[in-house]
N, C-alpha and C positions, 0 to 999 in steps of 0.2 A: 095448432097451426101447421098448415104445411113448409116443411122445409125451400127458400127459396132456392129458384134454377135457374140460373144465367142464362140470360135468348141465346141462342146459337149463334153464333159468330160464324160468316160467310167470312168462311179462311180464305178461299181464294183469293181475295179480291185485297187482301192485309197487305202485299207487298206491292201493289201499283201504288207509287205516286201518284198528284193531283196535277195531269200535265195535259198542255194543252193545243191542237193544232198549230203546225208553224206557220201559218198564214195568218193568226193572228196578233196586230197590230202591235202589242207590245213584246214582242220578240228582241227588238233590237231596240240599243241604247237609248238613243234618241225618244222612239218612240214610248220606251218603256217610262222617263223622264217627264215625259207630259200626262202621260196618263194617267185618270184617277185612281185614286187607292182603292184597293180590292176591300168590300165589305164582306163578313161574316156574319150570317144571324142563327138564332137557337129558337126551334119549334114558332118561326114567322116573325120571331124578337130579335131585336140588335145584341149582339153578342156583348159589345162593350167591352173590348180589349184594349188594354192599356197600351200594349206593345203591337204595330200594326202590321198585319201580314206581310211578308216579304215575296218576296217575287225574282226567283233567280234559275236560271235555265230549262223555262218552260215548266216550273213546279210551285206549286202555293206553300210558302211554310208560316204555319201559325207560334206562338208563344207557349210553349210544354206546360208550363208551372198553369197558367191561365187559363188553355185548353182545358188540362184537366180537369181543374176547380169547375167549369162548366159543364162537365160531367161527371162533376161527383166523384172526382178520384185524386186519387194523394200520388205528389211526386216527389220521389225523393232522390238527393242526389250522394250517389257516393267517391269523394275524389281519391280513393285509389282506384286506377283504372279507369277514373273518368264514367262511372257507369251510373246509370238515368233508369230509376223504374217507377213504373208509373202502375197503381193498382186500386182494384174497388173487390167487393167481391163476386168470386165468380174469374176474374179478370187480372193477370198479372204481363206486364209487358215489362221488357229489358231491351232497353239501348246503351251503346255505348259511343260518348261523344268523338265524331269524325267516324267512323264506323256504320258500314253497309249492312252490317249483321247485328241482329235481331233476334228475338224470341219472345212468343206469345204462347203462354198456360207451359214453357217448355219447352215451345217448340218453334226449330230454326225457320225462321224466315234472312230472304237478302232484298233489303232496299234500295229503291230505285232513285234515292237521294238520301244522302246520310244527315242527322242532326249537328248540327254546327250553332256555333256561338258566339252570337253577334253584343258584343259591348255588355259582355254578361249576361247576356238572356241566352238560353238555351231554345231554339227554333226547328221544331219536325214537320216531317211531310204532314200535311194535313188528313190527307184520308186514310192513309196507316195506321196511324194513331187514334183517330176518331173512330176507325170500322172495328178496331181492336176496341174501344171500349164499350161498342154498340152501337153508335149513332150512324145515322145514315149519310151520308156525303152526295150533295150534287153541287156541279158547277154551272151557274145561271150568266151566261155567256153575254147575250145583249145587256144584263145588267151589274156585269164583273162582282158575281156575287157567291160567295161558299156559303153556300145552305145547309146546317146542321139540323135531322131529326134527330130526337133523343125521347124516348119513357124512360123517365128517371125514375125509379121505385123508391131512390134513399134520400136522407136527409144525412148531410156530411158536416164532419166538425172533426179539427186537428189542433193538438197543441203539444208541443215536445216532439217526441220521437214517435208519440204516436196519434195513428186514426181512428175514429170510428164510423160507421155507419148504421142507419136506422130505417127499417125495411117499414114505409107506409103502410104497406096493406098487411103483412103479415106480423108484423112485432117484433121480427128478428135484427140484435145488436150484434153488430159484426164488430170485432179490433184488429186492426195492423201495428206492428211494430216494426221500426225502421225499415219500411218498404218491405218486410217481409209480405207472405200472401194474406189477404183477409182469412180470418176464423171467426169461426159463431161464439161468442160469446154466451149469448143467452138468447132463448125463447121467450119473449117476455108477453107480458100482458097489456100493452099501448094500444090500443085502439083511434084511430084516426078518426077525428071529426072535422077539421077543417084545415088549418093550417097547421105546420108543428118549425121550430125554432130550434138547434140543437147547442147545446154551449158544455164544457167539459172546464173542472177545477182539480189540481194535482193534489191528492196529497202526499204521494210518496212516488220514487221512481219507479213502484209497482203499481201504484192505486192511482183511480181517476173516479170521480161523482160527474158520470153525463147525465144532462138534465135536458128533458124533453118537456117544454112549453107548447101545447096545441090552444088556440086560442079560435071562438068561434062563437056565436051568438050575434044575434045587431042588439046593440052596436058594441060588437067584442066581447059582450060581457064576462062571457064562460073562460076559464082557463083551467084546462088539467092539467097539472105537474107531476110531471113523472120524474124521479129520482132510479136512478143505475149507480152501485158502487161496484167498480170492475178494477180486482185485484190477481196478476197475472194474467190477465186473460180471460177472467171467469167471474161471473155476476158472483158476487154474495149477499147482497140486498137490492131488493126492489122496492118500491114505496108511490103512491101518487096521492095525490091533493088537491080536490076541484077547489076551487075562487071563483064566487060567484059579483058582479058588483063591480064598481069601479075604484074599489078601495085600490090602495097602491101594494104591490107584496114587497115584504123587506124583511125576509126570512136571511137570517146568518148562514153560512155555509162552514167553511174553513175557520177553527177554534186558533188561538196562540201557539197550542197546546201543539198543534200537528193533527188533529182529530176534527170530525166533523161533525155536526147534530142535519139529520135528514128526517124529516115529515113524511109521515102518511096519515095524513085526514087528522085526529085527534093522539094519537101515537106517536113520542119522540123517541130515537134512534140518534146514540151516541157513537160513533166507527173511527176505530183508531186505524194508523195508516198503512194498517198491514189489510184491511176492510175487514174485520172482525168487531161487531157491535158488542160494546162494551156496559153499556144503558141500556134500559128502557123505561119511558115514562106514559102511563097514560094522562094525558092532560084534560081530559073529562072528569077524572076523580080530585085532581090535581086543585082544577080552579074552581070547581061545582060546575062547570056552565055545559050545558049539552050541546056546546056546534057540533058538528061534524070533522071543519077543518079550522087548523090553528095556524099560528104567526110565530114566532120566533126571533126577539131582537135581541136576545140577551141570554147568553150563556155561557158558565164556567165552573170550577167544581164548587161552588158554595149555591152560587145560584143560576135563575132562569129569568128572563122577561119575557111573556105569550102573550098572545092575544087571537084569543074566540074571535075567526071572521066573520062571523054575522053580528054577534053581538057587541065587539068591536074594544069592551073593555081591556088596556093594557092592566099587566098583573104581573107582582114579585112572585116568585116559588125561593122560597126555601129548601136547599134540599138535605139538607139535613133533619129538619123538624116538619116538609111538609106544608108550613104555614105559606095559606096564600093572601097576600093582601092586594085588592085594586087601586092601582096608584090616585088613579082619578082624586076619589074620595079625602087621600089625604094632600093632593096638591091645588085641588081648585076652589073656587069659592060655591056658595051655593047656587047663585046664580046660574055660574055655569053648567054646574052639573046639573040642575032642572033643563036646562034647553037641551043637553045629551040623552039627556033620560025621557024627552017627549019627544026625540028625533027620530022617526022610523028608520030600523034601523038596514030596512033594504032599500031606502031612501037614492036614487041614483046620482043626485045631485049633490050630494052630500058623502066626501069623498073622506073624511079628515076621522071616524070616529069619535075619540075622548079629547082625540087632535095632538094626543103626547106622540114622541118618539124617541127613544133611548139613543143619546151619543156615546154613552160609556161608563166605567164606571172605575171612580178614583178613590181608592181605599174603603171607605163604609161608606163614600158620597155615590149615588149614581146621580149622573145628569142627563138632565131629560131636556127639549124643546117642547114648547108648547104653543099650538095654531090657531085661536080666537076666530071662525071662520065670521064674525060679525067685525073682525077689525081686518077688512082689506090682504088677508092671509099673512100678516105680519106673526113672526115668532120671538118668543120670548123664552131665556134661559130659566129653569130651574132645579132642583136639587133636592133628592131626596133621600135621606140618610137613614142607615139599615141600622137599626138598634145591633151592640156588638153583643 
């Protein structure tokens, strides 16, 4: 894949404010008073900002934190010095609040209205800020409107100190840390098919599992899950797992332990929270069953609870001896297991499997839920205990 390249940024145009003839109408108090609120939209859609554009000496200021988010860029604030930057990659801007001076990739720019701070929101010139992260700026005059264009290439997701993004077309996982500039993490192998969802789980102030959900088929069916363990800064596992069906996924992530268990197709990946995989399981040998992708409700060092997504069967592993047993078999009666057993089992309407699902496990008891989809989805508790 090719390395991505930030559009070019039209420097020039970085340090004009969004200002606008003084003849018109909301210049002055009064006038300003009666007139309606300035709208905002992104690529012909309403922007939907919480905090609503201001309007103060012939200049538009939008909401910084909010803006960004709109364009896929993380802001962060640092209060010594009061200094505001805002970055994607490709893209690093520095403000400092009440301050005319600026800097974009670097480099000194002087604005024509400085960031201020109204009732704790922090408020920037609009087209400064938006030409610096790419988008285009027009003001739509007969209908008091700021017009954002934007090609957005990433999918963005923040939690802690830090960011990441996820290049659609090319694979590429960028990280920022506290507002520093994005860096590539990794080259990965994501391929876009429709949508993608980006969510991020800590496990250490070094490590983070972002997890990239593309979902796509009618009606949804398909979902690839792509797993990133990014420790310092740098992928050390990647993993994906297609789900086909409307089964529900309720794969575990984050262990008691501090460590994680991540999927790829029939392959379990155990990662302690330095992202160093400390396991490996193949769960095709594991349970006999030949899916391709598995489930994960249950794991710790004695044991595992999987489940084969096509074939749907929940299952103990043992991991010490190995032994696999299908819970099914010893919790239900025969009845029910004939109607599982003649259910097809890529069946669309039929969402539930064996219909078990693991709540936990209390000494040698695990407890399980079980879903009668012939009794109105009602669930009932039960208990099945691990010979010691």
């Amino acid at each position: 894949m090719k390395t991505y390249i930030a559009k070019t940024i039209a420097l020039a145009a970085l340090a004009a404010g969004l200002t606008f003839p003084a003849a018109m109408s909301f210049g002055g108090q009064a006038a300003h008073a009666a007139a309606p609120v300035v709208s905002v939209t992104l690529n012909q859609g309403t922007a939907g900002l919480k905090h609503e554009p201001l309007l103060e000496g012939g200049s538009v200021y939008l909401p910084l934190r909010e803006t960004g988010t709109l364009l896929s860029s993380r802001t962060t604030w640092i209060a010594e010095g009061k200094r505001i930057l805002v970055n994607r990659p490709g893209v690093r801007v520095e403000m400092t609040l009440g301050s005319k001076q600026a800097k974009v990739n670097g480099q000194d720019y002087t604005l024509t209205a400085m960031p201020k701070n109204v009732d704790g929101v922090v408020f920037v010139p609009v087209r400064f800020v938006s030409e610096a992260l790419g988008a285009n700026v027009q003001w739509k005059a007969e209908e008091r409107r700021v017009e954002l264009q934007f090609e957005n290439f990433f999918s963005f997701v923040e939690k802690g100190t830090r960011g990441y993004w996820l290049h659609r077309n090319t694979g590429e996982l960028y990280v920022s840390e506290s507002g520093e500039a994005a860096t590539l993490a990794a080259d990965t192998a994501f391929e876009l098919q429709r949508y993608v969802e980006l969510s991020v789980e800590t496990l250490s102030p070094s490590t983070d599992i972002v997890t990239a959900v593309d979902n796509y088929g009618e009606p949804g069916i398909n979902n690839d899950v792509y797993r990133f363990v990014v420790a310092a800064g740098k992928l050390t596992l990647e993993a994906k797992t297609h789900y086909w069906g409307v089964h529900p996924i309720r794969d575990v992530a984050k262990l008691p332990n501090g460590h994680a268990v991540v999927l790829d197709g029939a392959t379990l990946y155990e990662v302690d929270p330095a992202g160093a995989t400390t396991a490996t399981h193949d769960l095709k040998a594991l349970t006999g069953y030949e899916d391709e992708a598995f489930q994960v409700e249950w794991y710790d060092e004695a044991y595992m609870v999987v489940r084969p997504h096509t074939t749907g069967w929940l299952t103990l592993v043992d991991r010490t001896t190995g032994e696999a047993t299908r819970l099914a078999d010893a919790l239900l009666d025969e009845k029910k297991l004939e109607a599982y057993r003649t259910m097809p089992p890529t069946e669309l309407d039929f969402a539930n499997w064996d219909g078990l699902r693991v709540v936990g496990l209390e000494g040698n008891a695990l407890k399980l839920k079980h879903q009668w989809f012939l009794d109105g989805g009602k669930e009932v508790d039960l208990t099945y205990t691990i010979a010691p």
